[in-house]
N, CA, C and O atoms as CSV, one atom per row, in Angstrom:
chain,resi,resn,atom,element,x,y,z
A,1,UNK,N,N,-12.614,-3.766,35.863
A,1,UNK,CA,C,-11.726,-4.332,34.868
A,1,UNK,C,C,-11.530,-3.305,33.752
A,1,UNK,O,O,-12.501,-2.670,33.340
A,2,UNK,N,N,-10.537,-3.156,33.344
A,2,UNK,CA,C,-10.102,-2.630,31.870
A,2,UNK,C,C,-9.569,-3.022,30.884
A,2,UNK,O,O,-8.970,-4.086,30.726
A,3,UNK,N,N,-9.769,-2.105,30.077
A,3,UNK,CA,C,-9.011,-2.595,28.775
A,3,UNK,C,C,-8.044,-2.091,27.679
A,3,UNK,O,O,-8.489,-0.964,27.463
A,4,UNK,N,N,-7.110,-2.240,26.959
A,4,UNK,CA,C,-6.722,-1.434,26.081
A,4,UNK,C,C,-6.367,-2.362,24.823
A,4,UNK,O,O,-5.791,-3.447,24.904
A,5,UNK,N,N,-6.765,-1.809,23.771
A,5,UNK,CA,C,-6.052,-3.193,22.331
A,5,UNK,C,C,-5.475,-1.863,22.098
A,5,UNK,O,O,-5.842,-0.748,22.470
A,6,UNK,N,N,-4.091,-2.410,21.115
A,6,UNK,CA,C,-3.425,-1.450,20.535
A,6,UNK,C,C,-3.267,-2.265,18.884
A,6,UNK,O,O,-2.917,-3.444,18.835
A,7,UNK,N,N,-3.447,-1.795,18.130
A,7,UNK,CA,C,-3.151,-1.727,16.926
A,7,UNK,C,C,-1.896,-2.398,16.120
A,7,UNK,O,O,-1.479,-1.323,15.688
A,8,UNK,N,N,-1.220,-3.100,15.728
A,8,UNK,CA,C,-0.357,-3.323,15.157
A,8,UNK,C,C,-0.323,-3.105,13.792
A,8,UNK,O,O,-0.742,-3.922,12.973
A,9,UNK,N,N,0.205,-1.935,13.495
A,9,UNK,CA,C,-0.133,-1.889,11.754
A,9,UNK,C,C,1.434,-1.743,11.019
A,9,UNK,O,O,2.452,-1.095,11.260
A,10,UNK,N,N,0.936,-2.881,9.836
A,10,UNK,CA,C,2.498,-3.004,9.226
A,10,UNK,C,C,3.149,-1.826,8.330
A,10,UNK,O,O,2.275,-1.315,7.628
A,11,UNK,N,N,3.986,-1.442,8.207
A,11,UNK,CA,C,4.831,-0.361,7.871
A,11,UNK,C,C,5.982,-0.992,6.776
A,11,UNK,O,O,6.040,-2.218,6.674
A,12,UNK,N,N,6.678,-0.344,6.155
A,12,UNK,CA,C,7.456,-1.043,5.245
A,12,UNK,C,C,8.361,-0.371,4.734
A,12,UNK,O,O,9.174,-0.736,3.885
A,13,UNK,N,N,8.192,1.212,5.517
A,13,UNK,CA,C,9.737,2.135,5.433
A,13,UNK,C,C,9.722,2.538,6.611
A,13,UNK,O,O,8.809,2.294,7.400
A,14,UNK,N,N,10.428,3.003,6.788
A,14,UNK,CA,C,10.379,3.793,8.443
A,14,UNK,C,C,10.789,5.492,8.310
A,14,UNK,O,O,10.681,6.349,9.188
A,15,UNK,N,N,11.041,5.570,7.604
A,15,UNK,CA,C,11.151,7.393,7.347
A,15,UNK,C,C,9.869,7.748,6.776
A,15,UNK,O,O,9.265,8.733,7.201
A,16,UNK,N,N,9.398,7.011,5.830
A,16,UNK,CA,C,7.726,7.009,5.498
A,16,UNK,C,C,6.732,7.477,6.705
A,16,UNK,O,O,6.130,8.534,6.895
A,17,UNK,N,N,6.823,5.939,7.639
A,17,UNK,CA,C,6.140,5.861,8.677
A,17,UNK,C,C,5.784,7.090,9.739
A,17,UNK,O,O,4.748,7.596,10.171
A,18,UNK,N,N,7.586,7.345,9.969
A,18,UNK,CA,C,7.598,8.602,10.613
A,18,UNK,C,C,7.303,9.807,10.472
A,18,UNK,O,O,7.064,10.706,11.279
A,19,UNK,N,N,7.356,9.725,8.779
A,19,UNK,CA,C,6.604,11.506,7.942
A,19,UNK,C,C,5.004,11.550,8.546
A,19,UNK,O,O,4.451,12.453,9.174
A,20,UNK,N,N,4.391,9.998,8.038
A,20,UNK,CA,C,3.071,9.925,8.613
A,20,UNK,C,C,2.402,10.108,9.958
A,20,UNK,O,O,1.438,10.825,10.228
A,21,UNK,N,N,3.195,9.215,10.844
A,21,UNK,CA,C,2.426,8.829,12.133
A,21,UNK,C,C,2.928,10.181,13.023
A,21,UNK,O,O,2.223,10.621,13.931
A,22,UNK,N,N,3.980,10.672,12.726
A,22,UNK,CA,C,4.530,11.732,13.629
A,22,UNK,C,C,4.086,13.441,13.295
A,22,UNK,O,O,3.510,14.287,13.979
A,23,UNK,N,N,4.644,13.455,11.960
A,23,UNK,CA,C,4.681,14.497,11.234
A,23,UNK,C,C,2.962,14.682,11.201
A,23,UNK,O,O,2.491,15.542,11.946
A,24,UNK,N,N,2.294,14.102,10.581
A,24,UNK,CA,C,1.353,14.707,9.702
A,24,UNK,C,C,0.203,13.937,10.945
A,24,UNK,O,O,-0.461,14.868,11.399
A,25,UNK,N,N,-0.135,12.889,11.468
A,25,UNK,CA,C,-0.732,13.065,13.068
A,25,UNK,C,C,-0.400,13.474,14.131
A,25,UNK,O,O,-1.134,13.699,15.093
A,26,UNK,N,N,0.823,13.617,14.047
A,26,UNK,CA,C,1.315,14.531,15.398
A,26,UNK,C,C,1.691,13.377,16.707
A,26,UNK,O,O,1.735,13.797,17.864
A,27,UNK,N,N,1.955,11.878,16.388
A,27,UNK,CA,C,2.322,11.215,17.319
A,27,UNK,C,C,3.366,11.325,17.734
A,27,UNK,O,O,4.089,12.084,17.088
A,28,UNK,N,N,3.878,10.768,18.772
A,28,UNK,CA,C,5.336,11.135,19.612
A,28,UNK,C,C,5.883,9.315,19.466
A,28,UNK,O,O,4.989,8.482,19.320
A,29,UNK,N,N,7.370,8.837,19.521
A,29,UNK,CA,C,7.562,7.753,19.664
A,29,UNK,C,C,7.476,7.413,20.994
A,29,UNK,O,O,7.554,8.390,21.740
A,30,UNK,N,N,7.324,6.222,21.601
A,30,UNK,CA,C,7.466,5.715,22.930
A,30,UNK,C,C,8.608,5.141,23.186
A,30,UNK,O,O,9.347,5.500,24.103
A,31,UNK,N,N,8.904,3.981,22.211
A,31,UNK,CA,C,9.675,3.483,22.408
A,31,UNK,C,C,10.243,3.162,20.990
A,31,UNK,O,O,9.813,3.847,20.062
A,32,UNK,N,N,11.518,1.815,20.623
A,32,UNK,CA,C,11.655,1.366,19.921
A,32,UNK,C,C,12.133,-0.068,20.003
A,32,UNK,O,O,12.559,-0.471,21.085
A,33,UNK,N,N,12.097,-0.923,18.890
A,33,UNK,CA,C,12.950,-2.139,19.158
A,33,UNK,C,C,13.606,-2.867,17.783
A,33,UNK,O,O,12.777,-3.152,16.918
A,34,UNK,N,N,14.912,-3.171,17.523
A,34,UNK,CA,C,15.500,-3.976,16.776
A,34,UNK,C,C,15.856,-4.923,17.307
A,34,UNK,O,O,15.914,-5.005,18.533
A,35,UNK,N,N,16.220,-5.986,16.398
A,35,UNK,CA,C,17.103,-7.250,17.480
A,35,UNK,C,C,18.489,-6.982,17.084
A,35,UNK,O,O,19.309,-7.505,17.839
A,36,UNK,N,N,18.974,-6.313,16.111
A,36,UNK,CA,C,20.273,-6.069,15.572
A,36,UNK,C,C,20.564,-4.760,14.713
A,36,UNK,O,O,19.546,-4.106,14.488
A,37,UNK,N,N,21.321,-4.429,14.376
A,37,UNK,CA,C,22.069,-3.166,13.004
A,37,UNK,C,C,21.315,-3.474,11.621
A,37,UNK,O,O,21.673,-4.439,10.946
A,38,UNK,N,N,20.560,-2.872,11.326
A,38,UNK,CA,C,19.810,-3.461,9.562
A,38,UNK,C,C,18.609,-4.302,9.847
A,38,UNK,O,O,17.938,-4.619,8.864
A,39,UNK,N,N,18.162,-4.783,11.208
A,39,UNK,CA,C,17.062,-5.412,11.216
A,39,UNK,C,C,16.035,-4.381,11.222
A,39,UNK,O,O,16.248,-3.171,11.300
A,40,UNK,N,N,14.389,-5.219,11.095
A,40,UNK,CA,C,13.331,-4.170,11.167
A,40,UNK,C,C,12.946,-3.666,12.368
A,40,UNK,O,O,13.059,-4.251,13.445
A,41,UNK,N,N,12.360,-2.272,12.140
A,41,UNK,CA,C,11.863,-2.094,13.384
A,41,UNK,C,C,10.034,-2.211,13.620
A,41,UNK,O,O,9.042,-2.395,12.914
A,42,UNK,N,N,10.469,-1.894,15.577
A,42,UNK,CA,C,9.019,-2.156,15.983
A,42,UNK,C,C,9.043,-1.313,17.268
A,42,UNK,O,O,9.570,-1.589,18.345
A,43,UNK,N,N,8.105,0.167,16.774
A,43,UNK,CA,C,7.917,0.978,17.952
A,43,UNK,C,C,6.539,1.110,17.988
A,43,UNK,O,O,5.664,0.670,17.241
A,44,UNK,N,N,6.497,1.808,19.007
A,44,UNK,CA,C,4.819,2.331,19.777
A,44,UNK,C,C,4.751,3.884,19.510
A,44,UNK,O,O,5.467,4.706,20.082
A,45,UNK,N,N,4.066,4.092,18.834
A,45,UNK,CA,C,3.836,5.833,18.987
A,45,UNK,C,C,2.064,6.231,19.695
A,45,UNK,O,O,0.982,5.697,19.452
A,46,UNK,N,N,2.393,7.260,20.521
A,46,UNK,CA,C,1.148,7.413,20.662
A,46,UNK,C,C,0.753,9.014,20.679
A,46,UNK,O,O,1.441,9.886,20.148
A,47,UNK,N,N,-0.160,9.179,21.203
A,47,UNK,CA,C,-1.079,10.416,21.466
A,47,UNK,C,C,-1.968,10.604,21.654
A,47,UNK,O,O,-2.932,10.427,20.909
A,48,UNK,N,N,-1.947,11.335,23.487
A,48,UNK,CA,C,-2.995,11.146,24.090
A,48,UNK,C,C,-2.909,9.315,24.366
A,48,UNK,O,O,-2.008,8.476,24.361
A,49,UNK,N,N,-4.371,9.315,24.587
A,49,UNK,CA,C,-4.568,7.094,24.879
A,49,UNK,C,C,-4.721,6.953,23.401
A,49,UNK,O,O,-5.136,5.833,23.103
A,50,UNK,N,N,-4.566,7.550,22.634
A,50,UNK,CA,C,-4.309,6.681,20.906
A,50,UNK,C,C,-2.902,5.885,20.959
A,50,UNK,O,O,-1.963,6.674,21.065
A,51,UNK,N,N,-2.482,4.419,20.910
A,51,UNK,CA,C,-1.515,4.001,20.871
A,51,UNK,C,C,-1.422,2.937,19.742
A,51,UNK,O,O,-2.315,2.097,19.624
A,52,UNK,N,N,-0.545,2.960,19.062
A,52,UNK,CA,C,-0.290,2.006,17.633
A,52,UNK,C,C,1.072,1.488,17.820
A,52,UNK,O,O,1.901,2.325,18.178
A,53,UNK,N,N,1.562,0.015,17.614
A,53,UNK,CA,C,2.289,-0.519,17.349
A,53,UNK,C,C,2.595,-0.390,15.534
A,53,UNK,O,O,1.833,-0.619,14.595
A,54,UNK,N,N,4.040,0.072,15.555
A,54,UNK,CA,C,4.198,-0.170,13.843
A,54,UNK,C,C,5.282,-1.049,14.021
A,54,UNK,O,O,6.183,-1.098,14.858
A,55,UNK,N,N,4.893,-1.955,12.721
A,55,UNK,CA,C,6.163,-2.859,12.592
A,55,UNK,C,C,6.550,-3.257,10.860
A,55,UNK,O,O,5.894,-3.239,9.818
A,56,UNK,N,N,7.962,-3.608,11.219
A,56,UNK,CA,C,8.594,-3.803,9.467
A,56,UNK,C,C,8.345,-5.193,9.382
A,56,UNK,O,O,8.388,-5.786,8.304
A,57,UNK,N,N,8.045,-5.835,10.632
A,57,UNK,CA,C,8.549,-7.445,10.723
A,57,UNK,C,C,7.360,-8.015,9.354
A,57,UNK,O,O,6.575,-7.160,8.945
A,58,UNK,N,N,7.310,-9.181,8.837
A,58,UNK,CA,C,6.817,-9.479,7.495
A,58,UNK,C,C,5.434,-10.498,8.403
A,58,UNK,O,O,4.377,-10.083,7.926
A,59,UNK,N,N,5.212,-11.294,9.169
A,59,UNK,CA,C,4.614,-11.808,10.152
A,59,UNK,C,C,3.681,-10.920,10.938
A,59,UNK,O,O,2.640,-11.482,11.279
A,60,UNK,N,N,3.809,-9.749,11.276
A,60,UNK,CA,C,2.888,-9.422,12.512
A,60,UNK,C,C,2.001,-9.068,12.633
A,60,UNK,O,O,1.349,-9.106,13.676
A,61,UNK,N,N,1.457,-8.284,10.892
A,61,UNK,CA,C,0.262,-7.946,10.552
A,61,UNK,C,C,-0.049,-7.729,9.041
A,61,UNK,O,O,0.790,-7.884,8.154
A,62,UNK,N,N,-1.134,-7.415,8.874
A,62,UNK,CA,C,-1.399,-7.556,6.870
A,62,UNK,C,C,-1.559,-6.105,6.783
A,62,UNK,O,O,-2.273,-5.376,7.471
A,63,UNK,N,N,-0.678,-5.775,5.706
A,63,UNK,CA,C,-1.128,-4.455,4.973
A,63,UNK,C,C,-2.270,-3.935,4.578
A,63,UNK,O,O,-3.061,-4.668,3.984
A,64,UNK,N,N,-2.609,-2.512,4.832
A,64,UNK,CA,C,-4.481,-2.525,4.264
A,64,UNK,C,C,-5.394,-2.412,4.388
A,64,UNK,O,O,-6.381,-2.228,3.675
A,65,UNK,N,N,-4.921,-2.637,6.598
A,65,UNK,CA,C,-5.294,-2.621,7.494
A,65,UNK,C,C,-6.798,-1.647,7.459
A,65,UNK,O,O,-6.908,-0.832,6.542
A,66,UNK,N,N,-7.956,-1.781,8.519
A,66,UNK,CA,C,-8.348,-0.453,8.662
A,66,UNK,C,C,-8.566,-0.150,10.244
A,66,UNK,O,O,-9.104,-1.146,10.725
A,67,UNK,N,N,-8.336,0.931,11.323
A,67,UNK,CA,C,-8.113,0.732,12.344
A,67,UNK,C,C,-9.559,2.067,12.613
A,67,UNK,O,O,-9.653,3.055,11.885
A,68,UNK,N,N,-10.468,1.796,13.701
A,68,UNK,CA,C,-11.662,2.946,14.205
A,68,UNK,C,C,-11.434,3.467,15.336
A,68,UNK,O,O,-11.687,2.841,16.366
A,69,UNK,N,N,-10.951,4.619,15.352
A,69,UNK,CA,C,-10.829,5.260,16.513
A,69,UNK,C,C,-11.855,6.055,17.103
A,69,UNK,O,O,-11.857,7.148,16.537
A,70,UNK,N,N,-12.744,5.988,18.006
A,70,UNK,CA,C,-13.411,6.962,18.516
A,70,UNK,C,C,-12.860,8.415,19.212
A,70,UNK,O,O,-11.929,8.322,20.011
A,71,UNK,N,N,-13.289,9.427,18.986
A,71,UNK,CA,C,-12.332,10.864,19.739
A,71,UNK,C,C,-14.192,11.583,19.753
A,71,UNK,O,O,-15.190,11.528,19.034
A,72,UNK,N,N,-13.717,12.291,21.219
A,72,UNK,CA,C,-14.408,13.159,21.126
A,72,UNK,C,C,-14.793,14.643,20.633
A,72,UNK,O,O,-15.944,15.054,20.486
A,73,UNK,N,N,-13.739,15.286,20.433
A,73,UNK,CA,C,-13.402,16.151,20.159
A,73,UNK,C,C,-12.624,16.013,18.209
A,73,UNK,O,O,-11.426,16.069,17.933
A,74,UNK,N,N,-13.638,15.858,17.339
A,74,UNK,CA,C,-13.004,15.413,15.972
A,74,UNK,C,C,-12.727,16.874,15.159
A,74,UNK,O,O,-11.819,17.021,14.340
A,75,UNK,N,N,-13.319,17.516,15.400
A,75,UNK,CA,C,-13.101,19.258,14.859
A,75,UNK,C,C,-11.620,19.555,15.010
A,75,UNK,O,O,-10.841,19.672,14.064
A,76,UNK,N,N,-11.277,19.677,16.435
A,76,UNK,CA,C,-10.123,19.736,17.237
A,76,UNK,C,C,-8.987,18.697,16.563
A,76,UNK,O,O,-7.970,19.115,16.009
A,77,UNK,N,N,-9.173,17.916,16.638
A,77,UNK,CA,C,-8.372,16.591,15.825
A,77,UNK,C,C,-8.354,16.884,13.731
A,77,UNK,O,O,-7.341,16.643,13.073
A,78,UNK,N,N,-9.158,17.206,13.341
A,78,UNK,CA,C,-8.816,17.671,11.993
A,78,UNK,C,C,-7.875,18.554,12.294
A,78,UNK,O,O,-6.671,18.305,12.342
A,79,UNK,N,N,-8.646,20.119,12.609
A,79,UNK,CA,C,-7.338,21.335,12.687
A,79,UNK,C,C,-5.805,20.766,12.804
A,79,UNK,O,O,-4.809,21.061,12.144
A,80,UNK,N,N,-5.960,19.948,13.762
A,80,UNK,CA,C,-4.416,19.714,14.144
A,80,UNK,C,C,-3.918,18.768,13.139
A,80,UNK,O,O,-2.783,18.802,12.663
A,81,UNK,N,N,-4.735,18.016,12.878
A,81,UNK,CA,C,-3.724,17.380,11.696
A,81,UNK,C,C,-3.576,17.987,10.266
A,81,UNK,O,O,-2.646,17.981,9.460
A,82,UNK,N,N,-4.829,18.510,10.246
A,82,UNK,CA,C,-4.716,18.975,8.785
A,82,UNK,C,C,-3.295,20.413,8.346
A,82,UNK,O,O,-2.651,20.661,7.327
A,83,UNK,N,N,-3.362,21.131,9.962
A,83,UNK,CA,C,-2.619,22.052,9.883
A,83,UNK,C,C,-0.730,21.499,9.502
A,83,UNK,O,O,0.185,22.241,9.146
A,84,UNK,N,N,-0.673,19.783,9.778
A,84,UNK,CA,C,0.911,19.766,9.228
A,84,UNK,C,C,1.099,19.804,8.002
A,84,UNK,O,O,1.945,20.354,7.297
A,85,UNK,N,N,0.322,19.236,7.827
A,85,UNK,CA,C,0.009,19.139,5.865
A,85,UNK,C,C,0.754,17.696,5.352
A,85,UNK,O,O,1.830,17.296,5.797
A,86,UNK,N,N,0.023,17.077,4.420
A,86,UNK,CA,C,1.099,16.054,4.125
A,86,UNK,C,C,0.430,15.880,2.929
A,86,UNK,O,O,-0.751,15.533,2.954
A,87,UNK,N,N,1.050,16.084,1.806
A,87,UNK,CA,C,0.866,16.080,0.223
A,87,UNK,C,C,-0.223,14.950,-0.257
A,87,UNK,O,O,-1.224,15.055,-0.966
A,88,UNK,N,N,0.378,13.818,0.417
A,88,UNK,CA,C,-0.233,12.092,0.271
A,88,UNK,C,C,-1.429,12.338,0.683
A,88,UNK,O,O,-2.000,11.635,-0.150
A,89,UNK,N,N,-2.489,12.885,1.462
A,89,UNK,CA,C,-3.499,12.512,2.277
A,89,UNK,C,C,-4.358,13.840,2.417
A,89,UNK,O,O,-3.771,14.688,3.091
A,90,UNK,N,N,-5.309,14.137,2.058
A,90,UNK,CA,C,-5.919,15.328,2.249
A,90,UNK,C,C,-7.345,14.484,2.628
A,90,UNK,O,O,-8.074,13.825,1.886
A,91,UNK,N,N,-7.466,14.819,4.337
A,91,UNK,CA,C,-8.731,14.037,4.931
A,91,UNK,C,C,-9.987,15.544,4.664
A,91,UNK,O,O,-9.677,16.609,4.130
A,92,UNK,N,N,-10.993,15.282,5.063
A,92,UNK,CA,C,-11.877,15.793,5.284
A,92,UNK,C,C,-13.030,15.376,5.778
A,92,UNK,O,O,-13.388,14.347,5.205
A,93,UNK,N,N,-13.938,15.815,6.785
A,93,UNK,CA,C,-14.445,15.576,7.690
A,93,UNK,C,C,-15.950,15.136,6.730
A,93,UNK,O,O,-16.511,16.139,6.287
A,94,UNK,N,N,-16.754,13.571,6.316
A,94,UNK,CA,C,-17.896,13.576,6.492
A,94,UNK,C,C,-18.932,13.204,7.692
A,94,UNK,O,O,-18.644,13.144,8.888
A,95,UNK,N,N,-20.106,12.986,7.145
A,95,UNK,CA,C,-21.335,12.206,7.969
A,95,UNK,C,C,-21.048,10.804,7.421
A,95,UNK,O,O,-21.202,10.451,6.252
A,96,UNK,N,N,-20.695,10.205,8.241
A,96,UNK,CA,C,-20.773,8.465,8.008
A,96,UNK,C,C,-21.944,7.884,7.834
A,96,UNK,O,O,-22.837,8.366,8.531
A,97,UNK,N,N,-22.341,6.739,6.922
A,97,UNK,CA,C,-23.578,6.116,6.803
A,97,UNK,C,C,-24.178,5.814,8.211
A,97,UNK,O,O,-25.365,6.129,8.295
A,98,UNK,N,N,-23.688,5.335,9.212
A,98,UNK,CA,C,-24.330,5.700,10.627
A,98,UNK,C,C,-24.739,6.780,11.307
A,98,UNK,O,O,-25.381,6.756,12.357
A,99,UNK,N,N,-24.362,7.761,10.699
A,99,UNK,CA,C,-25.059,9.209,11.328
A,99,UNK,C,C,-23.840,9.939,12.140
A,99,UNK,O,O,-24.020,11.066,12.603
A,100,UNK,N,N,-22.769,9.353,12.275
A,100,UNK,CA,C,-21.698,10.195,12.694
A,100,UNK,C,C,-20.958,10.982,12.142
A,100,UNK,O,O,-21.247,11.154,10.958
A,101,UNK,N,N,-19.997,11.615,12.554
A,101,UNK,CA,C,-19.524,12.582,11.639
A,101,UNK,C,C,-18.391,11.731,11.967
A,101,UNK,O,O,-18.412,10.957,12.925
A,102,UNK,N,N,-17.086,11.912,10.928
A,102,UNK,CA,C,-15.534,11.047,10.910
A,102,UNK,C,C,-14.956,11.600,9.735
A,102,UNK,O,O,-15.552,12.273,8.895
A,103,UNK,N,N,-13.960,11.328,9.730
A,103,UNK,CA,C,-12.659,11.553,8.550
A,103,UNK,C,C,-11.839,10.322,8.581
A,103,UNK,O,O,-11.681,9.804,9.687
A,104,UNK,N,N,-11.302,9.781,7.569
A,104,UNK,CA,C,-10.495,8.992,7.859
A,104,UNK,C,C,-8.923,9.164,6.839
A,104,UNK,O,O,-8.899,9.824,5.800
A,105,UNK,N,N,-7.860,8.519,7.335
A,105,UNK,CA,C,-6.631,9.128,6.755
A,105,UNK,C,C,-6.200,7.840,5.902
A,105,UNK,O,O,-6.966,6.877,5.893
A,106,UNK,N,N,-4.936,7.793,5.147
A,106,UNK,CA,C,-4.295,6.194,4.917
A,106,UNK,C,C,-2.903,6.858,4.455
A,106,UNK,O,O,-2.368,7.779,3.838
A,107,UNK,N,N,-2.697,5.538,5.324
A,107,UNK,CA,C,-0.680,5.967,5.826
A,107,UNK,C,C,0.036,5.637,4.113
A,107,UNK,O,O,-0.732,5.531,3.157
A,108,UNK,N,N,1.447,5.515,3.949
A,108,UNK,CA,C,1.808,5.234,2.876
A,108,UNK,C,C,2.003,4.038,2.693
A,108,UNK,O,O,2.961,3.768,1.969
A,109,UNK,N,N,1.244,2.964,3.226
A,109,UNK,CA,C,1.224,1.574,3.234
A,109,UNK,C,C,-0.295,1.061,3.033
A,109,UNK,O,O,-0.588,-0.130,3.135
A,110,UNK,N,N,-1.087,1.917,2.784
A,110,UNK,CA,C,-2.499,1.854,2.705
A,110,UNK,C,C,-3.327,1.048,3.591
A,110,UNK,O,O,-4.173,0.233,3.224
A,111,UNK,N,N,-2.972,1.380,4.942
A,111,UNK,CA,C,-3.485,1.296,6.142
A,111,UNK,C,C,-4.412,2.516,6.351
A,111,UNK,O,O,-4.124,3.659,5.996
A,112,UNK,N,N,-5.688,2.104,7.036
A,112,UNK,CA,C,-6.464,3.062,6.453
A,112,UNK,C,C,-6.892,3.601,8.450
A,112,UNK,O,O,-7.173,2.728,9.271
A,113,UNK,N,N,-6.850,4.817,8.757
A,113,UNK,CA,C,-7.623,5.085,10.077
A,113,UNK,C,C,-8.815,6.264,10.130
A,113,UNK,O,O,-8.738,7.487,10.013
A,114,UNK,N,N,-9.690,5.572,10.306
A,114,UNK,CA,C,-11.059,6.505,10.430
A,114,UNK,C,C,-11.473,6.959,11.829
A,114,UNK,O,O,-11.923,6.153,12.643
A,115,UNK,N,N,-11.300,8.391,12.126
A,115,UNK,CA,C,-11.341,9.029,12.910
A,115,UNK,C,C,-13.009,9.405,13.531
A,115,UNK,O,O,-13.521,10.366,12.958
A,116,UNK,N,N,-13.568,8.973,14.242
A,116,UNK,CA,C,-15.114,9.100,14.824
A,116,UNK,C,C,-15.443,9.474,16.024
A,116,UNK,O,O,-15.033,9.165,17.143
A,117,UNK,N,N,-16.526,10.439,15.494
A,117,UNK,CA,C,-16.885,11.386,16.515
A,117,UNK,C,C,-18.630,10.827,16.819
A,117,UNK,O,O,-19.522,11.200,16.057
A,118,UNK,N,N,-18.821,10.227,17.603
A,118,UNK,CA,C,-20.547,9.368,17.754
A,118,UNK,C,C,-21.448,10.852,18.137
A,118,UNK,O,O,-21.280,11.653,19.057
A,119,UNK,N,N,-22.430,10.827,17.048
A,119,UNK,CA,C,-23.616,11.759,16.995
A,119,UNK,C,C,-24.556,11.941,18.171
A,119,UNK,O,O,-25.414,12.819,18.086
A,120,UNK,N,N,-24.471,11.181,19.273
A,120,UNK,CA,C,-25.207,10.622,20.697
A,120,UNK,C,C,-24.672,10.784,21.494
A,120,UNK,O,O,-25.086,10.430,22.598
């Protein structure tokens, strides 16, 4: 059996979103969805098996969010993000009160994602 949860985290511009989730993590879009011209949107970006639902809709999730990603490779994952640069967010890599090492980022909606690398 398997599994996958994906994330739904609320968003509330979408050129914002996209400076963040694309630009400055380096996600790709998957898909997208409106129901009409001027309605909100709701796409999937991912990278690699990291996959997040963002949405404008006012219902689908609470702002503020905080989402834990495990990666193995977190060294590798700073460089690359840190190298787009994004004014808003300057992560840096600590030791977490559990003994791991992590960084964590927060989008311009103060959704917060902590990046973890398990010490074991």
């Amino acid at each position: 059996m398997s599994f996958q949860a994906i994330p739904i985290i609320r968003i509330f511009d979408e050129d914002k979103a996209r400076a963040f989730y694309l630009g400055f993590l380096g996600m790709a879009v998957d898909w997208e969805h409106r129901f009409g011209a001027d309605f909100p949107i709701y796409m999937q970006v991912s990278k690699g098996d990291l996959v997040f639902h963002l949405s404008e809709h006012s219902g689908d999730c609470t702002p503020g969010s905080k989402v834990f990603v495990n990666t193995d490779d977190l060294d590798g994952l700073f460089a690359e993000v840190t190298a787009h640069g994004y004014r808003f967010c300057r992560p840096q890599i600590d030791t977490a009160p559990w003994g791991d090492r992590m960084f964590e980022v927060v989008d311009p909606f103060s959704n917060k994602i902590l990046f973890n690398e398990r010490s074991t």
